[in-house]
ROGUGU-582638 format. One line per 8 residues: for each residue x, y, z of C-alpha. Coordinates in steps of 0.05 Angstrom, whole numbers, plus 5000, padded with zeros to 4 digits. Example, Ala and Ser with C-alpha at 12.3 -4.5 7.8 and 13.67 -1.06 7.14 Angstrom:
# residues 2
5246,4910,5156 | 5273,4979,5143
# end
This chain:
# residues 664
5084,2991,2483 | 5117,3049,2509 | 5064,3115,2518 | 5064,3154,2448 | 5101,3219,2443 | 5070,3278,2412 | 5068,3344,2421 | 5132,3346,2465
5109,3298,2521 | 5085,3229,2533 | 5005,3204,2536 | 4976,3152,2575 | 4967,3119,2502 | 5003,3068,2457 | 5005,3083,2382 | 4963,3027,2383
4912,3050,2420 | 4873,3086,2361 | 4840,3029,2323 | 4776,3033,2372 | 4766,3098,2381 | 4791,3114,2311 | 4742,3070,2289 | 4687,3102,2329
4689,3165,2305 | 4713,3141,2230 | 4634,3115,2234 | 4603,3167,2255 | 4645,3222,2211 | 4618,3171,2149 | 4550,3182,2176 | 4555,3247,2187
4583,3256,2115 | 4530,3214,2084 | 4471,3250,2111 | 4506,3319,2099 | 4509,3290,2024 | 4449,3268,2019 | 4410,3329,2042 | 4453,3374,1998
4436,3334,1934 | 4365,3336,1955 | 4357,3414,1959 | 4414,3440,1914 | 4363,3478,1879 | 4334,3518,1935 | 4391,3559,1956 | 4363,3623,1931
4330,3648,1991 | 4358,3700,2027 | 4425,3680,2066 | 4420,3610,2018 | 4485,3635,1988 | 4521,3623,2059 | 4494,3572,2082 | 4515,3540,2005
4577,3558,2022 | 4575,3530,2096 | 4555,3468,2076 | 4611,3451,2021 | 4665,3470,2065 | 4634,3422,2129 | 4629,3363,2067 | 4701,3385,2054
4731,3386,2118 | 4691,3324,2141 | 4718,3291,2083 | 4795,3305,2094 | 4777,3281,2173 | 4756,3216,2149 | 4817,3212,2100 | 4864,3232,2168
4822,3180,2211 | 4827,3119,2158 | 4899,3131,2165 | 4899,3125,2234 | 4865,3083,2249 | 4904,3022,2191 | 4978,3055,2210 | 4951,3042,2290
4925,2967,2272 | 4998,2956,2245 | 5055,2914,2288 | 5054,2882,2350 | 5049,2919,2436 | 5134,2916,2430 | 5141,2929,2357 | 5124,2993,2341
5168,2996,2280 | 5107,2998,2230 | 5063,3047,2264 | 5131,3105,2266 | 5081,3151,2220 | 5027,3150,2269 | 5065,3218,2314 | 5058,3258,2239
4983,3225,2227 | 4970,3259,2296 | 4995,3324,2287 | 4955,3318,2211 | 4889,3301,2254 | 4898,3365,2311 | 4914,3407,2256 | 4845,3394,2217
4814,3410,2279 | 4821,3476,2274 | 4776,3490,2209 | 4728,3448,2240 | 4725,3493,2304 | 4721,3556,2259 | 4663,3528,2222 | 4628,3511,2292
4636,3576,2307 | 4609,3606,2244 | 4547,3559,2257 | 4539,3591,2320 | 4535,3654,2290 | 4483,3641,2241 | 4438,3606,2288 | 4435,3663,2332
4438,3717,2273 | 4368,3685,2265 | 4388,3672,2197 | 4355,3602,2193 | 4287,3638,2202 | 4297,3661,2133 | 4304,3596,2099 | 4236,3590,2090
4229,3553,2027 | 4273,3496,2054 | 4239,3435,2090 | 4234,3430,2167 | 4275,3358,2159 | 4334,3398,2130 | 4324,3454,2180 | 4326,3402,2238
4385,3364,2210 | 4428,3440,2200 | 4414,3448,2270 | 4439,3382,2291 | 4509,3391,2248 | 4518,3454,2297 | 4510,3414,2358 | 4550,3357,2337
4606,3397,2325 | 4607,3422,2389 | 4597,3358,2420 | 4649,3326,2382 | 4695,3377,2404 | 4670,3367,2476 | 4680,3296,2473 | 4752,3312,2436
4774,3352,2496 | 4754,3304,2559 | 4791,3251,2508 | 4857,3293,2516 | 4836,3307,2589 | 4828,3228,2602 | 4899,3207,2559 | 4932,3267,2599
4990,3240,2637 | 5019,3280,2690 | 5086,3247,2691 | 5080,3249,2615 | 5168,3289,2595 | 5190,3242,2556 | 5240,3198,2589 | 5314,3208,2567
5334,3146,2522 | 5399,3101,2535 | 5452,3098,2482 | 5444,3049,2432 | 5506,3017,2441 | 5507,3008,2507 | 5483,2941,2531 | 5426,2934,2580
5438,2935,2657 | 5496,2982,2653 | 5468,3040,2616 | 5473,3115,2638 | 5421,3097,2698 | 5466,3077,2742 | 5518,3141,2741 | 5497,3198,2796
5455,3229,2743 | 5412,3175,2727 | 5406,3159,2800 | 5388,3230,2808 | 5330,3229,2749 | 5303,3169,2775 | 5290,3194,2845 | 5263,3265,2826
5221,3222,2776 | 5187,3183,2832 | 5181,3254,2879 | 5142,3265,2830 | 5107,3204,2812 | 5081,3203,2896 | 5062,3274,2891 | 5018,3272,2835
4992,3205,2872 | 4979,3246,2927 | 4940,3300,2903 | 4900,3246,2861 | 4881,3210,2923 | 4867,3283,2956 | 4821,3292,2903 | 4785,3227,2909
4780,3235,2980 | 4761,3308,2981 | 4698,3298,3033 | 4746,3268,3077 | 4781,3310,3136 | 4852,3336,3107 | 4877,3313,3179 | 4950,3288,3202
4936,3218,3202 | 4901,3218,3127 | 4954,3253,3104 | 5000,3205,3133 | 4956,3148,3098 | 4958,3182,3027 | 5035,3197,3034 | 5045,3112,3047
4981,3090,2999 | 5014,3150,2943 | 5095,3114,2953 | 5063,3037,2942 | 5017,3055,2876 | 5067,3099,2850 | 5123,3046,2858 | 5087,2987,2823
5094,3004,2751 | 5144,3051,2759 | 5200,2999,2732 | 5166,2992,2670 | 5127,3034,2602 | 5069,3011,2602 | 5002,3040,2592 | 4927,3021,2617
4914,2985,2545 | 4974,2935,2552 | 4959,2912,2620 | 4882,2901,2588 | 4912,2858,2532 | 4965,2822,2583 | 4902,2803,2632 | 4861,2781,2573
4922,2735,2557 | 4937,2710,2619 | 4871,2689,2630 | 4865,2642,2577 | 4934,2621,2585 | 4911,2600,2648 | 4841,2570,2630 | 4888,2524,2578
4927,2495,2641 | 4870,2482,2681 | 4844,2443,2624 | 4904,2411,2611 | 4912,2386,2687 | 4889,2321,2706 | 4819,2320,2738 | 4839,2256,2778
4895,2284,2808 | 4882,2328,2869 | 4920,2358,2921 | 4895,2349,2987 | 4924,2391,3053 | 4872,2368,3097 | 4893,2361,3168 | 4822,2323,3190
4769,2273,3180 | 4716,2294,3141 | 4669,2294,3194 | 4714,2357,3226 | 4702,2386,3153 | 4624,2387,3155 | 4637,2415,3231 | 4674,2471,3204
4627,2486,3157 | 4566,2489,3184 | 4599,2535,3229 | 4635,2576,3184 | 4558,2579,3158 | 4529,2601,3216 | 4592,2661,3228 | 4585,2679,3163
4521,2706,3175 | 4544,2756,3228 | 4604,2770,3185 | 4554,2797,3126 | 4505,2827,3180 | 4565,2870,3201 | 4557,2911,3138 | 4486,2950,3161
4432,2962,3112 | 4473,2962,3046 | 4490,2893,3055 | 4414,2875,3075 | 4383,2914,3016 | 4431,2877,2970 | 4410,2808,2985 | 4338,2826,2988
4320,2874,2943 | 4246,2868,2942 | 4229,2853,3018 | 4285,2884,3049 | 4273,2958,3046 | 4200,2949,3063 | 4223,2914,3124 | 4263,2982,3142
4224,3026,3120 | 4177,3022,3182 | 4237,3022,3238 | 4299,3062,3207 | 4258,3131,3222 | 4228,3114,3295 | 4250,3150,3351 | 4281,3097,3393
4328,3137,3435 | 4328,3105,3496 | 4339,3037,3465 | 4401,3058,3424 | 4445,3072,3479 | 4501,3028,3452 | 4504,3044,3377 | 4546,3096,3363
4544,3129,3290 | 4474,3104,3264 | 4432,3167,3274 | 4377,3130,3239 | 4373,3057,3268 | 4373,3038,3197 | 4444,2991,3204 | 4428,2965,3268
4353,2945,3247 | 4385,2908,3193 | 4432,2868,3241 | 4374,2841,3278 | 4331,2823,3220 | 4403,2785,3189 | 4420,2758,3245 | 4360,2734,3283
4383,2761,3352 | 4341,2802,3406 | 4364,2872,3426 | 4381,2842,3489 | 4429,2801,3457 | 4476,2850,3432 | 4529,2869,3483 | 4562,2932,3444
4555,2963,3370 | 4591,3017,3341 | 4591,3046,3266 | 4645,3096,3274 | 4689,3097,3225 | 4756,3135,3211 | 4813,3109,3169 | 4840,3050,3221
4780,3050,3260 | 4729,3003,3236 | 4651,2984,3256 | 4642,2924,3293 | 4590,2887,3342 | 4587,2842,3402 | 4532,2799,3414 | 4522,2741,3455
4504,2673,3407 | 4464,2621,3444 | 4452,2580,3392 | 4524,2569,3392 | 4539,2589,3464 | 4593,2648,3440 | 4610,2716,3456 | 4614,2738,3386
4651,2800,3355 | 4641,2809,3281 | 4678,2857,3241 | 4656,2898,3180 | 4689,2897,3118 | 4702,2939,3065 | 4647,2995,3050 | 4671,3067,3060
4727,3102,3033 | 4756,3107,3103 | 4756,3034,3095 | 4788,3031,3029 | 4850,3073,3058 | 4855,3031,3108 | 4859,2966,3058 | 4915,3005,3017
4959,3015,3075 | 4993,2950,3063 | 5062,2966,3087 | 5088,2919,3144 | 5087,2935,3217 | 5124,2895,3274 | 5063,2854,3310 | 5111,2815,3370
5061,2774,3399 | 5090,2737,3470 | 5102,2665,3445 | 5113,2674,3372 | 5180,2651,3348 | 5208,2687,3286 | 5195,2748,3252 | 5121,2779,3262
5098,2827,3230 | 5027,2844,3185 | 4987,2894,3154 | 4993,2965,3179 | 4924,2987,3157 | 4890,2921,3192 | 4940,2914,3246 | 4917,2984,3265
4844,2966,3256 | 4853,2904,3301 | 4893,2949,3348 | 4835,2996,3358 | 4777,2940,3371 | 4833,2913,3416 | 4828,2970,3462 | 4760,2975,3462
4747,2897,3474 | 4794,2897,3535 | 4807,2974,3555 | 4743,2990,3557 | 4713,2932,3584 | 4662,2903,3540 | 4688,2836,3541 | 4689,2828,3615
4618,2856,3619 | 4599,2805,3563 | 4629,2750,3612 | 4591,2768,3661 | 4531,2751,3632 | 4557,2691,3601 | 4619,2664,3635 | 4611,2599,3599
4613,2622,3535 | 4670,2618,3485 | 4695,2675,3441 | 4691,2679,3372 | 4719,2738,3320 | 4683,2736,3247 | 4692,2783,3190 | 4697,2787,3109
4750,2823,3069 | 4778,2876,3104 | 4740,2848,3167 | 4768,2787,3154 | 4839,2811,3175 | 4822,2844,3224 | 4780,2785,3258 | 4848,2748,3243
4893,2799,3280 | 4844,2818,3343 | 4856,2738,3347 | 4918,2735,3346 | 4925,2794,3403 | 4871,2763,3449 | 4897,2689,3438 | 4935,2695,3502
4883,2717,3548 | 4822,2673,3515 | 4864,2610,3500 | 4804,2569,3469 | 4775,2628,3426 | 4760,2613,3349 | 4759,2659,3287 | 4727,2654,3226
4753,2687,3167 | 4718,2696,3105 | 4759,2720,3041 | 4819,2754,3072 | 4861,2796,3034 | 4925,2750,3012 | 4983,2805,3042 | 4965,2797,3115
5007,2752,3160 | 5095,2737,3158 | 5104,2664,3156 | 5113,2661,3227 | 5038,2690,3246 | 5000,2655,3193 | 5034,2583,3234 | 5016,2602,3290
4944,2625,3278 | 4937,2555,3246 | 4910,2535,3316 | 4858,2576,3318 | 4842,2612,3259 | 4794,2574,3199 | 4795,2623,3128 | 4746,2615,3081
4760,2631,3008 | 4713,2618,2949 | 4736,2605,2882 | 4777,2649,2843 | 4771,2716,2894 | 4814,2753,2878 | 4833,2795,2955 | 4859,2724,2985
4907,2730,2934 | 4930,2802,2933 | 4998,2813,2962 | 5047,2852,2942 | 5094,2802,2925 | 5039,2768,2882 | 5021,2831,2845 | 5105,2840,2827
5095,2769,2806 | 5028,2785,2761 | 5070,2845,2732 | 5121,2805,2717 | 5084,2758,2683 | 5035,2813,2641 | 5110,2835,2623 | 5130,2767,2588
5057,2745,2558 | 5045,2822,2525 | 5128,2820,2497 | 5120,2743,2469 | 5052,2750,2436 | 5056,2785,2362 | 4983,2799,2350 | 4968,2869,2347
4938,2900,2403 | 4868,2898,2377 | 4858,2830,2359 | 4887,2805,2432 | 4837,2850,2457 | 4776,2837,2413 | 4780,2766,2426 | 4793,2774,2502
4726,2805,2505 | 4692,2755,2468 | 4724,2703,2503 | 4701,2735,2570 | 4631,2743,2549 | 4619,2680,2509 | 4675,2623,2533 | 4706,2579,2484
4773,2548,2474 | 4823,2593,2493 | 4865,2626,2440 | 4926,2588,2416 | 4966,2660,2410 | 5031,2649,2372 | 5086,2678,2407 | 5157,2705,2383
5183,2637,2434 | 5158,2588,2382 | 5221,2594,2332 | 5269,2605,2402 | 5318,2547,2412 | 5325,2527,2482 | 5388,2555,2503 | 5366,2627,2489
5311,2627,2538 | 5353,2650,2586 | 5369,2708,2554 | 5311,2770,2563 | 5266,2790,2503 | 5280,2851,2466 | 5206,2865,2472 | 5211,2856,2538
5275,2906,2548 | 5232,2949,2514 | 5186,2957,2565 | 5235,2963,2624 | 5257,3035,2640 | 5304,3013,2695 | 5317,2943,2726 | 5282,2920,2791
5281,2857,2839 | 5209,2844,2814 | 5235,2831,2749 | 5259,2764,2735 | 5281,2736,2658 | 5245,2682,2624 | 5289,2626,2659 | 5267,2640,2732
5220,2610,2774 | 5156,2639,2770 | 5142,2637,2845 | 5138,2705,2875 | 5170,2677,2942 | 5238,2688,2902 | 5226,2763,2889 | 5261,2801,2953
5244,2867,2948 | 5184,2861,2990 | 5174,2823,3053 | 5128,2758,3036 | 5051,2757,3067 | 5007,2692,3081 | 4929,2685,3090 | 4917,2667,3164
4899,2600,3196 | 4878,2534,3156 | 4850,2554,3101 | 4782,2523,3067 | 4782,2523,2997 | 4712,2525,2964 | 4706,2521,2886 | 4651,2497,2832
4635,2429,2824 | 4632,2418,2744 | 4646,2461,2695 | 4676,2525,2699 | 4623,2560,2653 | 4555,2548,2655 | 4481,2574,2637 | 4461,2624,2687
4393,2582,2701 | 4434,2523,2716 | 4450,2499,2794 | 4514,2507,2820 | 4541,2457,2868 | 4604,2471,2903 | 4661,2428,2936 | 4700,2442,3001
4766,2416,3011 | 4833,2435,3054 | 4878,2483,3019 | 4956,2505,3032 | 4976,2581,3036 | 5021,2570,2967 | 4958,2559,2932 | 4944,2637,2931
5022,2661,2914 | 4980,2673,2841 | 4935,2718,2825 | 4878,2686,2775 | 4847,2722,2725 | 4770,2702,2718 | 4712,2736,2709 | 4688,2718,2775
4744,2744,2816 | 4708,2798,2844 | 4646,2764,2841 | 4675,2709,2886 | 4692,2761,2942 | 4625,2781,2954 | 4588,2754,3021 | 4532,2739,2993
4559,2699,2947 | 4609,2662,3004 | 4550,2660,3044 | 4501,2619,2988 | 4560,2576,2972 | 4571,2556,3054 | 4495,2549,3061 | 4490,2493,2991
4545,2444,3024 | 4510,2451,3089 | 4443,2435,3059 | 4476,2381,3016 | 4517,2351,3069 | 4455,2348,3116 | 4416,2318,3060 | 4460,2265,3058
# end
């Protein structure tokens, strides 16, 4: 549903976004008035006192006004329940039921006021023949009426949307795709529109990042991060509650065709035995150890929680100057005390550690393995806001890489990362002193998430001078590699994804794609707003069968599929490449308006053996198979995709099918 329009501009709210919060304060106006009542009945006969006659008089009008709120607020909130996201046609009165509402806030401020007066006039002191109950509960009316009204104006401030002029409408007549957008001035509106769509992006970003230097190269990053956020939605009405109720739809549409498919039938892309599965797993195991060590203490004190900061406690404060030569950027020790405790290693073991980190420059370590005869470099992930810039710079760069046939290009932000670990690998010479010590050894690159890419890239750049090198990357963000890279790391490159994670699968073309569908799934379903929503949370918090949600397609004949929804018209502003009609394939590889990105290497799939919800006391076993990059051109919506992406949890499923298998 197109943002509401009141008050001369447009909110970040649907009409039919009122019900909840509607129904919120509806309750606690009721309360409010019953209590008032109440209290009133009780001591109508003691207003005699001196200043009884006002606060009489105070006390009818508040019972009054309260009463005409919770008139304005049923109205709301049954004219808001009304209709369907894309047909707003029975909720037109709700603009006039708004202005009613903001109008009877101003009586109610003026008796706040007035209450504020009295209180300090010290005129309550007089009411001496009154109880202290009714006291207490006159003193709590004239703070809830200011914190109503405080809790009224961060509502506004929250709703408040920046790029909220209301959007010139298309005549009526004139069918879709050639309307007025296309002349010189709609062109023109369109591109001051998203000016101002990246600058308001910008400063938002500015803001978040506000302990951050305001350097060149930020700037730079908040300029590129500001043009891709500000771009994605840009095509389309849509506010925050719709793509709630289209990802609470999708998700169960989903969960129905996993059910649906035949548990016999699976799709296998190994390309070995699987003996050379258990190999790669037990070492994918053992990296994935230094992969989570990479992230310092946080990462340490996460897993354990009771033993972990003890541990800590005792080193993170001692002086060890001499010993920290190498670490740069861990004034403490605390990080690199962590590392040793994860990992299992000697100080003597670790060749170079740094934990600087600047947007595109990321923390990483080398250490010398034994136990597996490596030179290993492991690569943190994700955990500043440094880092987070440098995971939303997902623009393509040119990577040519001597050998490569076809177009190569990746990730700026983590073809940057892997560019600076690159130069200090092999400019500065830690590799060759590592070597040195062990000529023998082989190299191998580890890292999760954002270190995960980079691993895969610093591969990819040192594969020419370290021909039998291995990397092992665990839940790597889907938009990485052009078709051409992600071949050729096949060689050397194993990624590990669990589940339903939701990075492996993020790419730009799949979020177009996940737009795209939220588009069709919220413009076919005609349940109002709250109901899709109501049962989406209980669905998410309790499981069940999925909703059968009729849809405005069940009475469509066959032919006409091919035509768009009016709902869905509704919710374009202009037309865009992304946006595909109910006919096309759903594959994101056909959308062109952004280059398409693959997940690196083979990739090992790991998912839950049995059921896909379960009792929280119950064991999980997991299953480990060979997986194809087109497996991950979807995004899947589960309550565990963000769950799934954290190393612990890849970590606990690698180390229960290397138990298992070794059982066996």
């Amino acid at each position: 549903m197109p943002g509401m329009v009141v008050f001369g501009r447009r909110w970040g709210i649907a009409s039919d976004d009122l019900v909840f919060p509607g129904s919120f304060e509806l309750f606690v106006r009721v309360l409010w008035w019953i209590g008032t009542l109440i209290l009133y009945t009780y001591h109508k006969g003691h207003f005699d006192c001196n200043g009884g006659g006002v606060l009489h008089s105070y006390l009818v009008g508040l019972l009054t006004v309260l009463g005409l709120i919770i008139l304005s607020l049923c109205a709301i909130v049954y004219v808001s329940a009304q209709g369907t996201i894309t047909n707003p046609g029975p909720r037109r009165s709700i603009a006039a039921l708004v202005y009613v509402r903001a109008l009877l806030y101003i009586p109610e401020l003026v008796w706040a006021c007035l209450g504020a007066v009295w209180v300090s006039d010290d005129m309550v002191a007089r009411w001496v023949v009154l109880s202290n109950t009714f006291i207490i509960f006159i003193f709590s009316l004239f703070q809830n009426n200011w914190i109503i009204l405080l809790f009224t104006l961060l509502g506004v401030v929250f709703v408040f949307d920046p790029l909220g002029n209301p959007r010139p409408q298309p005549p009526t007549m004139e069918p879709l795709g050639v309307r007025d957008l296309e002349s010189s001035e709609g062109t023109q509106f369109l591109s001051t529109a998203r000016s101002l769509a990246v600058k308001v992006w910008e400063s938002r970003l500015r803001l978040l990042c506000c302990c951050l230097p305001q350097d060149e190269s930020h700037r730079a990053a908040f300029s590129s991060i500001a043009q891709l956020v500000s771009g994605f939605f840009s095509d389309t009405d849509l506010v925050p509650s719709d793509i709630a109720a289209g990802l609470a739809l999708l998700h169960q549409e989903q969960d129905k065709m996993e059910q649906s498919r035949d548990p016999d039938v699976i799709a296998t892309h190994s390309p070995s035995s699987p003996i050379d599965l258990e190999i790669e797993l037990e070492k994918a195991a053992h990296c994935m150890r230094f992969a989570a060590a990479a992230y310092g203490w946080p990462m340490y004190i996460y897993s354990n929680p009771l033993t972990g900061p003890c541990k800590l406690s005792g080193e993170c404060c001692r002086s060890r100057a001499a010993e920290y030569d190498i670490v740069g950027g861990d004034h403490l020790g605390c990080h690199f005390s962590s590392i040793l405790h994860s990992t299992g290693l000697q100080y003597r073991d670790f060749i170079y550690v740094s934990f600087h980190n600047q947007i595109y420059e990321i923390p990483f370590f080398v250490a010398l393995d034994h136990k597996r005869e490596a030179v290993l470099v492991a690569v943190r992930g994700t955990l500043s806001l440094r880092d987070v810039l440098t995971d939303l710079s997902a623009e393509c760069e040119n990577l040519p890489i001597e050998g490569v046939s076809g177009a190569c290009y990746a990730h700026k932000g983590m073809c940057q990362a892997a560019g600076y670990i690159y130069k200090k690998l092999v400019n500065d010479g830690i590799l060759n002193q590592a070597f040195s010590i062990a000529p023998e050894y082989k190299l191998v690159i580890t890292g999760h998430s954002l270190g995960a890419g980079t691993a895969s890239l610093l591969a990819i750049l040192l594969r020419n001078s370290f021909p039998t090198l291995q990397c092992y990357s665990f839940s790597p963000p889907g938009g990485l590699l052009s078709k051409a890279l992600a071949d050729y790391s096949k060689d050397f490159v194993v990624s590990v994804v669990l589940g339903k994670d939701l990075v492996p699968r993020l790419s730009i073309p799949n979020m177009e794609d996940l737009k795209r569908r939220i588009l069709k799934i919220v413009s076919n379903c005609n349940k109002p707003k709250y109901r899709i929503l109501l049962q989406g949370c209980w669905y998410e918090l309790f499981g069940g069968d999925p909703d059968d949600f009729p849809t405005e397609m069940d009475n469509r004949r066959e032919e006409e599929l091919s035509q768009p929804l009016l709902g869905e018209e509704s919710l374009i502003i202009r037309h865009s490449s992304s946006y595909q009609s109910l006919a096309s394939d759903d594959s994101p590889a056909h959308t062109a308006a952004h280059l398409p990105l693959f997940l690196p290497g083979r990739i090992l799939h790991i998912t839950e053996d049995g059921p896909s919800r379960r009792s929280c006391f119950s064991q999980v076993r997991y299953r480990a198979e060979w997986s194809s990059e087109m497996a991950f051109r979807s995004v899947l919506i589960s309550p565990r995709m963000l769950a799934d992406h954290m190393p612990d949890a890849v970590l606990k499923a690698l180390c229960s099918l290397t138990s298992d298998s070794a059982a066996v």
